[in-house]
DSSP file (Angstrom, degrees, kcal/mol; ACC not computed):
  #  RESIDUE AA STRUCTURE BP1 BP2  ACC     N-H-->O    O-->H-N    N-H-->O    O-->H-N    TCO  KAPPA ALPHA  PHI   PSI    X-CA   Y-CA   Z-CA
    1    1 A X              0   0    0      0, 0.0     3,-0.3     0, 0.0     5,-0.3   0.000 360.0 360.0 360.0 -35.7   90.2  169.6  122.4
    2    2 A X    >>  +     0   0    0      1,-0.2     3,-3.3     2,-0.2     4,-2.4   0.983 360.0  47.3 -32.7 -79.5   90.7  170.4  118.5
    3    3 A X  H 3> S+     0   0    0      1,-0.3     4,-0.7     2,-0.2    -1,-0.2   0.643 111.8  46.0 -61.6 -16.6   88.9  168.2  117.3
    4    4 A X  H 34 S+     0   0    0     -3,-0.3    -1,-0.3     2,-0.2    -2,-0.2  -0.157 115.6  55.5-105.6  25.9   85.7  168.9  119.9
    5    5 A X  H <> S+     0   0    0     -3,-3.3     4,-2.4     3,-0.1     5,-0.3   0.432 110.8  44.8-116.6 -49.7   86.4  173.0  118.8
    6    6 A X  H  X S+     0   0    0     -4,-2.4     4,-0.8    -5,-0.3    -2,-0.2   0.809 107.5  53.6 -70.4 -18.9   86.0  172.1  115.3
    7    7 A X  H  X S+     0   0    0     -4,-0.7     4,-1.6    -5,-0.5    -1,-0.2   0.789 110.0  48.0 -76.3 -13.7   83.2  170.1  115.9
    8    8 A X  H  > S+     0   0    0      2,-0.2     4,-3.2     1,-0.1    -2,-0.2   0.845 109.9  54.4 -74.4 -29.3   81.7  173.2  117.6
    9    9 A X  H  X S+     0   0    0     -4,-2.4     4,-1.4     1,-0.2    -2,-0.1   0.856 111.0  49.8 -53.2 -29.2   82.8  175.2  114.5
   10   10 A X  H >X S+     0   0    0     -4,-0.8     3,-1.5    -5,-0.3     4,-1.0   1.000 111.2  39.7 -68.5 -68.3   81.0  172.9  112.8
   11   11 A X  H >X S+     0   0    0     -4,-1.6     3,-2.3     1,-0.3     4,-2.0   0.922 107.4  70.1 -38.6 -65.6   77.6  172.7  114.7
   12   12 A X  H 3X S+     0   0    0     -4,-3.2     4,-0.7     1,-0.3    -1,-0.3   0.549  99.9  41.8 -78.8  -3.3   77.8  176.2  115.0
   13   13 A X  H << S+     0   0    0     -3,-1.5    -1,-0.3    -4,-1.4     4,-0.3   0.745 110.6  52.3 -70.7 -24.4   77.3  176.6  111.3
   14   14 A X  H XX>S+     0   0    0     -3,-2.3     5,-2.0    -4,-1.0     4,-2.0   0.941 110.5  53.8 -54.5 -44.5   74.5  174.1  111.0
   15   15 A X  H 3<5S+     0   0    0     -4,-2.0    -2,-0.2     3,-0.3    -1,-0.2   0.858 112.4  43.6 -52.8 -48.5   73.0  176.4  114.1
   16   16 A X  T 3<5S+     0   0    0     -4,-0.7    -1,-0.2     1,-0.3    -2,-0.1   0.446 114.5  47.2-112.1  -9.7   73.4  179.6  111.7
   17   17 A X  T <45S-     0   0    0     -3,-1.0    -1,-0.3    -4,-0.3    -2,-0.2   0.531 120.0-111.6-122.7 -18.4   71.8  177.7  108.2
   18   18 A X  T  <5S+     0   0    0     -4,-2.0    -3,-0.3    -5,-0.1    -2,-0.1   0.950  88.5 119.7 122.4  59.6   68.8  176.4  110.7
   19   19 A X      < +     0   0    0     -5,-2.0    -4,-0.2    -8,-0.2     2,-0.1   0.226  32.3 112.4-126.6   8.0   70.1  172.8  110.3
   20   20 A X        -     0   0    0     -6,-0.6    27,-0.0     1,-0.1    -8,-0.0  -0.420  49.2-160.7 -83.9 140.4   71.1  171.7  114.1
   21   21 A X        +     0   0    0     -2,-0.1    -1,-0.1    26,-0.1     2,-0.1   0.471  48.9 136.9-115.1   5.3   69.2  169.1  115.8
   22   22 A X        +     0   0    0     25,-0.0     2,-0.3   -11,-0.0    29,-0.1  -0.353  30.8 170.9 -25.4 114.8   70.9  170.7  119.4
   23   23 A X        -     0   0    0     -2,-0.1     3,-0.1    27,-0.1    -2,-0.1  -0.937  37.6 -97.3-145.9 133.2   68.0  170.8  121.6
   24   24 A X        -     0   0    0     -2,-0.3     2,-0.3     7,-0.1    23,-0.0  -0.238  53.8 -90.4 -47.3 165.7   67.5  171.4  125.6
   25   25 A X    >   -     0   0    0      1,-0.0     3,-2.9     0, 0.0    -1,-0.1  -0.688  44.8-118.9 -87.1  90.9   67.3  168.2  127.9
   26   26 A X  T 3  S+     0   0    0     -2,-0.3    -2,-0.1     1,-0.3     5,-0.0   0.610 116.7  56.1 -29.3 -27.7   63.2  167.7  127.8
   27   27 A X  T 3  S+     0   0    0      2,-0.0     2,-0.9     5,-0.0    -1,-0.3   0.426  77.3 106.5 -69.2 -35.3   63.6  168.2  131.6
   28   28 A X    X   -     0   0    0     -3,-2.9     3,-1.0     1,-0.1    -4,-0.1  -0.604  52.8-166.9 -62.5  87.2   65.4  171.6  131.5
   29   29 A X  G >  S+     0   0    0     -2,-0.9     3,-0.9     1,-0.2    -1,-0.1   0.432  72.3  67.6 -83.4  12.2   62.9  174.1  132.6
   30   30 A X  G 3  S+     0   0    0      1,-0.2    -1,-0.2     2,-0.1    -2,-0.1   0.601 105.3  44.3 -85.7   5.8   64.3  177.4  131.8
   31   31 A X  G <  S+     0   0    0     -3,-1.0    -1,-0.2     1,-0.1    -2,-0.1  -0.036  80.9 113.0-129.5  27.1   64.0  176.7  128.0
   32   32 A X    <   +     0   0    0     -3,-0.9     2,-0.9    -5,-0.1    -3,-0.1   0.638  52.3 109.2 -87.8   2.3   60.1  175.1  128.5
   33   33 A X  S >  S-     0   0    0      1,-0.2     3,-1.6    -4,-0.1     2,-0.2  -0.566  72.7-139.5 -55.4 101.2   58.9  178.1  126.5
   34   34 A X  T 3> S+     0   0    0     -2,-0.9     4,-2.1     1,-0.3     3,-0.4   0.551  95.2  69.2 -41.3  -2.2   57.8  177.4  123.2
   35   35 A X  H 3> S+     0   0    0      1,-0.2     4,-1.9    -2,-0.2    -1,-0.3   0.924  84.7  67.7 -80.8 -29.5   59.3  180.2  122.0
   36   36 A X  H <4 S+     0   0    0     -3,-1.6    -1,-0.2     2,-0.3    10,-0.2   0.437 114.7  24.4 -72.1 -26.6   62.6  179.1  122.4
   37   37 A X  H  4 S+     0   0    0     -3,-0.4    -1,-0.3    -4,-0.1    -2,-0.2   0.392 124.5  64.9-117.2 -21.3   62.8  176.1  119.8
   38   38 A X  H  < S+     0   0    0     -4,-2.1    -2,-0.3    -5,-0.1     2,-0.2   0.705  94.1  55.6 -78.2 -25.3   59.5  178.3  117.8
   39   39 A X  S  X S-     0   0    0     -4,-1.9     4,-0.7     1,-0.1     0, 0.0  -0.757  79.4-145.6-117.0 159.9   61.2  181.5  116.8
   40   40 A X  H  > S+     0   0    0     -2,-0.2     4,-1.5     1,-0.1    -1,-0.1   0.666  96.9  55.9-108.2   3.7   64.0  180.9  114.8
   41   41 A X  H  > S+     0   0    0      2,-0.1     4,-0.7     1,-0.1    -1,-0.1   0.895 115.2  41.5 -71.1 -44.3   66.1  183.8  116.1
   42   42 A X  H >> S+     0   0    0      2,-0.2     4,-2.1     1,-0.2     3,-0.6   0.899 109.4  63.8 -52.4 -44.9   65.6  182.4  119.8
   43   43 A X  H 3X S+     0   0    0     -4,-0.7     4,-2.7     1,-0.3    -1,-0.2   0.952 105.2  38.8 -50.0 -59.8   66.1  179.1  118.5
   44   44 A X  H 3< S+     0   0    0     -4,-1.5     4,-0.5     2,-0.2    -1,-0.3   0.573 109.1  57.7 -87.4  13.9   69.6  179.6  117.4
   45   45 A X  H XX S+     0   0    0     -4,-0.7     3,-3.2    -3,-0.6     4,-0.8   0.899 110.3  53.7 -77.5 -88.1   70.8  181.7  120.3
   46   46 A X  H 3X S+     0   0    0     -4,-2.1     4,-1.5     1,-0.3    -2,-0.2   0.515 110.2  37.0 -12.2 -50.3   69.6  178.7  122.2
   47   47 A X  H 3X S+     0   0    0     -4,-2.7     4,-0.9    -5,-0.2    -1,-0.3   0.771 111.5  65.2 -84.6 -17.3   71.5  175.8  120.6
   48   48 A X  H <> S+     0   0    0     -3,-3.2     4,-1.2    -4,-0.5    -2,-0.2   0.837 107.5  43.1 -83.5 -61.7   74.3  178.2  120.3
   49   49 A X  H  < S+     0   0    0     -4,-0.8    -1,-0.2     2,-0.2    -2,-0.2   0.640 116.9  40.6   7.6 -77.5   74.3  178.1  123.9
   50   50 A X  H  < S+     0   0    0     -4,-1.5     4,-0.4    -5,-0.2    -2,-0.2   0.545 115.2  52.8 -92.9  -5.1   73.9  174.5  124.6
   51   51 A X  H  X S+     0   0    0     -4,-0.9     4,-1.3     2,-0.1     3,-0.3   0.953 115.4  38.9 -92.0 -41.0   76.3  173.5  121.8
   52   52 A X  H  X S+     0   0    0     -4,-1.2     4,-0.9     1,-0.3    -3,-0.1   0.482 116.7  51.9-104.2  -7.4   79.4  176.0  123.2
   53   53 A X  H  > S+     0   0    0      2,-0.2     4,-1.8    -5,-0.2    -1,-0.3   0.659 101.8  58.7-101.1 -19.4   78.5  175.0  126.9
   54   54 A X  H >> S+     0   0    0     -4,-0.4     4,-2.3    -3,-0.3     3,-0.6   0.942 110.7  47.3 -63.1 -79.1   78.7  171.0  125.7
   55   55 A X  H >X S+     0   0    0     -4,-1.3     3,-3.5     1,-0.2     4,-1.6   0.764 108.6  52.2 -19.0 -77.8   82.5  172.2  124.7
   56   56 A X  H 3X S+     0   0    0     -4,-0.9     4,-2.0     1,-0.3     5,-0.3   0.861 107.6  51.0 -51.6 -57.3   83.0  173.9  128.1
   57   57 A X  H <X S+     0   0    0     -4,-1.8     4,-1.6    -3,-0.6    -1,-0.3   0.874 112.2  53.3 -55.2 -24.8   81.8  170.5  130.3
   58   58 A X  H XX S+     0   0    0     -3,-3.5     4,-1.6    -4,-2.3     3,-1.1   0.999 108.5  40.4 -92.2 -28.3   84.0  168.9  128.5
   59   59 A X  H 3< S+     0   0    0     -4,-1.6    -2,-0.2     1,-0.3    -1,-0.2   0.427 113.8  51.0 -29.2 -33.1   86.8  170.9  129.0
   60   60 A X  H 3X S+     0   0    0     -4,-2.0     4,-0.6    -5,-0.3    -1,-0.3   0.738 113.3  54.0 -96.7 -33.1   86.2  171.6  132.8
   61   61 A X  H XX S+     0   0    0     -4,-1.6     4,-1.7    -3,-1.1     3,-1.3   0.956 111.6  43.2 -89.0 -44.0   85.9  167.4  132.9
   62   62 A X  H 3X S+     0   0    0     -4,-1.6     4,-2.6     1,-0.3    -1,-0.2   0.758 109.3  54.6 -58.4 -27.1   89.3  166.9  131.1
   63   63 A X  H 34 S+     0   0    0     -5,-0.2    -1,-0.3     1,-0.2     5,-0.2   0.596 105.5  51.4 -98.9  -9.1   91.1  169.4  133.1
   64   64 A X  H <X S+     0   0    0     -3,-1.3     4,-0.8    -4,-0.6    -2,-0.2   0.592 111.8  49.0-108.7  -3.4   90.0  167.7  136.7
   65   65 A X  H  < S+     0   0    0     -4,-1.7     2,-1.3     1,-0.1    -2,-0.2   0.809 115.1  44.4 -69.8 -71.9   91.4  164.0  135.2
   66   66 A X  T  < S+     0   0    0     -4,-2.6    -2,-0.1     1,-0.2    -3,-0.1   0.369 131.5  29.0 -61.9  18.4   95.0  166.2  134.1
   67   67 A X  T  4 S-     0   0    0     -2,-1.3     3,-0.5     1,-0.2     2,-0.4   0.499  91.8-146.1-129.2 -56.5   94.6  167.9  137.9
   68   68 A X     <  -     0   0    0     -4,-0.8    -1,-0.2    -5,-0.2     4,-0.0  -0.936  65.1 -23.5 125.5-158.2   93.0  165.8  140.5
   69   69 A X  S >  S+     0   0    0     -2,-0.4     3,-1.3     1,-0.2    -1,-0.2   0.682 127.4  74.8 -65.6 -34.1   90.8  166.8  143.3
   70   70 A X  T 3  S+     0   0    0     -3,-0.5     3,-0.5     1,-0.3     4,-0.5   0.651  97.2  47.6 -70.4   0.6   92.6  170.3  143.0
   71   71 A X  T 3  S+     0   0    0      1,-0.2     4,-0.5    -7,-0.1    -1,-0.3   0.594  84.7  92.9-123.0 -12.3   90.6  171.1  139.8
   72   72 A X  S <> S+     0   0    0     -3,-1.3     4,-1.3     2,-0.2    -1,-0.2   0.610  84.8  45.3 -41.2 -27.9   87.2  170.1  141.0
   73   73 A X  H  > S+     0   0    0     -3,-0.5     4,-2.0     1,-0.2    -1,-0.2   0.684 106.3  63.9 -96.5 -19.4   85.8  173.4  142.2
   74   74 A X  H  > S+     0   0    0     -4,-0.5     4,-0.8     2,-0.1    -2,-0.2   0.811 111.1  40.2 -63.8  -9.5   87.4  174.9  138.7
   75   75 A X  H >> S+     0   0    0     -4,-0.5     4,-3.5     2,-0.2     3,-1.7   0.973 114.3  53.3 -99.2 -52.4   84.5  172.3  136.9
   76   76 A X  H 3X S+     0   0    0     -4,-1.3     4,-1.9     1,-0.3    -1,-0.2   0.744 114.1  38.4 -62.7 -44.9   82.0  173.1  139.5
   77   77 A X  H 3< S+     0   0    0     -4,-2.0    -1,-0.3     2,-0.2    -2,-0.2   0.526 110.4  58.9 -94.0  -7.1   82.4  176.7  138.8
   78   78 A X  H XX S+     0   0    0     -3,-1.7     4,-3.6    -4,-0.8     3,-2.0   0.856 105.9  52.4 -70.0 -52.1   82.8  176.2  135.0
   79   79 A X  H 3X S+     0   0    0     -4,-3.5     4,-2.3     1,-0.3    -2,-0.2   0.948 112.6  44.4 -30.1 -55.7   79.2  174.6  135.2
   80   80 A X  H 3X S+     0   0    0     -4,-1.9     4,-1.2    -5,-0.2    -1,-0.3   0.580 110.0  54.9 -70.4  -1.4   78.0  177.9  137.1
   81   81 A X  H X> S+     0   0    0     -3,-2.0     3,-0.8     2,-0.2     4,-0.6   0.978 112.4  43.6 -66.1 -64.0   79.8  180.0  134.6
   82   82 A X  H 3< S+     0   0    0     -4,-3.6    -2,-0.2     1,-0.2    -3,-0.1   0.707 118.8  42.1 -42.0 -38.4   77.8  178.1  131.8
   83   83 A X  H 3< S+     0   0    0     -4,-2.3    -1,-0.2    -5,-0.3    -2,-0.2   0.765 113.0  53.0 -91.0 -25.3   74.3  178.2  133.6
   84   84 A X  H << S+     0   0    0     -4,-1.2    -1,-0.2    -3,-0.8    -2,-0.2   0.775 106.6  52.8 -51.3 -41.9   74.8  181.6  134.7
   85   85 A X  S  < S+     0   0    0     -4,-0.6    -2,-0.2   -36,-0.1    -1,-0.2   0.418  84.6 128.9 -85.7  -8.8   75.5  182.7  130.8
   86   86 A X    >   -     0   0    0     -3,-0.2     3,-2.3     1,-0.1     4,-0.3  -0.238  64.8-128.9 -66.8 151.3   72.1  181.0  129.6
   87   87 A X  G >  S+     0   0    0      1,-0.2     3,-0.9     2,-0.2     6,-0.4   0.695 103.0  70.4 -64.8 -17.9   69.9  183.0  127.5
   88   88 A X  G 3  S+     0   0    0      1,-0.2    -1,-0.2     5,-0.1     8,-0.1   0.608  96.0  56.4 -68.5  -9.4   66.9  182.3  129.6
   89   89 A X  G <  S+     0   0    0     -3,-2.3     2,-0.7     1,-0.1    -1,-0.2   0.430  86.7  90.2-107.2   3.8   68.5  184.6  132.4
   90   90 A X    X>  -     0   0    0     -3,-0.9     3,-2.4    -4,-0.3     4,-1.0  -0.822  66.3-156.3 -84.5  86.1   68.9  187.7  129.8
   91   91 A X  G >4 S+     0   0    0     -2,-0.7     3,-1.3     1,-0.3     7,-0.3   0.803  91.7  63.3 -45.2 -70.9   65.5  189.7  130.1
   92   92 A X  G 34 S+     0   0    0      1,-0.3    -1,-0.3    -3,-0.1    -5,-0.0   0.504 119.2  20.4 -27.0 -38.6   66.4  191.0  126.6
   93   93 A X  G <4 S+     0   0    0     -3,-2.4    -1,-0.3    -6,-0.4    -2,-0.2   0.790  98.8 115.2-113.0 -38.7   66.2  187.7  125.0
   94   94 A X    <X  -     0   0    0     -3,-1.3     4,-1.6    -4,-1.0     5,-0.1  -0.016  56.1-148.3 -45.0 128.1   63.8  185.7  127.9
   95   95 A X  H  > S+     0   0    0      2,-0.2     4,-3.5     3,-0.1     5,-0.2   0.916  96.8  49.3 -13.4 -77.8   60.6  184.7  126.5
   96   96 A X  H  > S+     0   0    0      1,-0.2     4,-1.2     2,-0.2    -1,-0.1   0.705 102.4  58.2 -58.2 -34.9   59.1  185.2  129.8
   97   97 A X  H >> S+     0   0    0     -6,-0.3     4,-1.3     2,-0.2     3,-1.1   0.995 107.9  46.4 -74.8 -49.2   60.5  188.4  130.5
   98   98 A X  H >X S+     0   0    0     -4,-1.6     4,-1.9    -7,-0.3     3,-0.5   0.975 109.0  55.9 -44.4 -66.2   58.8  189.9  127.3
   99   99 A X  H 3X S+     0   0    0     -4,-3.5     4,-0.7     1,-0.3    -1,-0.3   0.745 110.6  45.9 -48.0 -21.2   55.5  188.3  128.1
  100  100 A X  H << S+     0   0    0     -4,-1.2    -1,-0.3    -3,-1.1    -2,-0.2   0.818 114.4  47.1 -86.8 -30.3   55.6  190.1  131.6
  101  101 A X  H X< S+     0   0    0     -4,-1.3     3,-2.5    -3,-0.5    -2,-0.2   0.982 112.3  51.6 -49.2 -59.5   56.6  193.3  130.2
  102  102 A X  H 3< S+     0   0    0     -4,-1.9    -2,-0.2     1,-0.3    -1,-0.2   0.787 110.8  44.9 -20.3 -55.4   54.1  192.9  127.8
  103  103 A X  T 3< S+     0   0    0     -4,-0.7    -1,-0.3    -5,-0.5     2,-0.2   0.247  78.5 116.3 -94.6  18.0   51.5  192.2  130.2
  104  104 A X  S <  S-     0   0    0     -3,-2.5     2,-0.4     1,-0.1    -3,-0.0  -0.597  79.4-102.2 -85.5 132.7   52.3  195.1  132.9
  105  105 A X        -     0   0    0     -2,-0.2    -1,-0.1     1,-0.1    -2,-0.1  -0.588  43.3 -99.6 -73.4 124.6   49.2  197.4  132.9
  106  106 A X              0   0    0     -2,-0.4    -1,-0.1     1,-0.2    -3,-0.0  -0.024 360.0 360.0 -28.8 124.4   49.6  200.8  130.8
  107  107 A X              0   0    0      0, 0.0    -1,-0.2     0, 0.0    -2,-0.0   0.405 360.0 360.0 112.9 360.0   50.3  204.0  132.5
């Protein structure tokens, strides 16, 4: 687990100098927004994200080998932690949510 926290230390300075190649899963439709890899503030929220939520699966996967069966519904509910925590579910940050405020008729 060091060595996969300093390789997040790591990433997460390529992520902060625009140099991460951390990308959603082409399949992943909360992130199908172009905005999301197109602005480059979005951009690194986003890999920031998928890079410190790679850590976390592995972390929930290591801890049900050193546990067993008992430790399965902790990975299950690390997963939901992660997916809960995405930026796509933050109006503030959402793409989508701006472009529907946006588009809400005046007055």
């Amino acid at each position: 687990m060091t060595r996969r926290s300093a390789a997040l230390a790591g990433e997460l300075g390529k992520i902060a100098v625009g140099r991460s190649a951390v990308a959603p899963a082409p399949r992943d439709r909360r992130f199908a927004d172009p905005a999301w890899m197109g602005n480059p503030f979005l951009r690194r929220i986003l890999q920031a994200y998928l890079a410190g939520g790679a850590l976390a699966a592995v972390a929930a996967r290591r801890r049900r080998i050193w546990a067993g069966a008992t430790a399965s519904a902790s990975g299950s509910s690390c997963t939901t932690s992660v997916d809960a925590a995405a930026p796509s579910n933050n109006p503030v940050l959402s793409p989508g949510a701006w472009k529907a405020l946006v588009a809400l008729p005046a007055g």
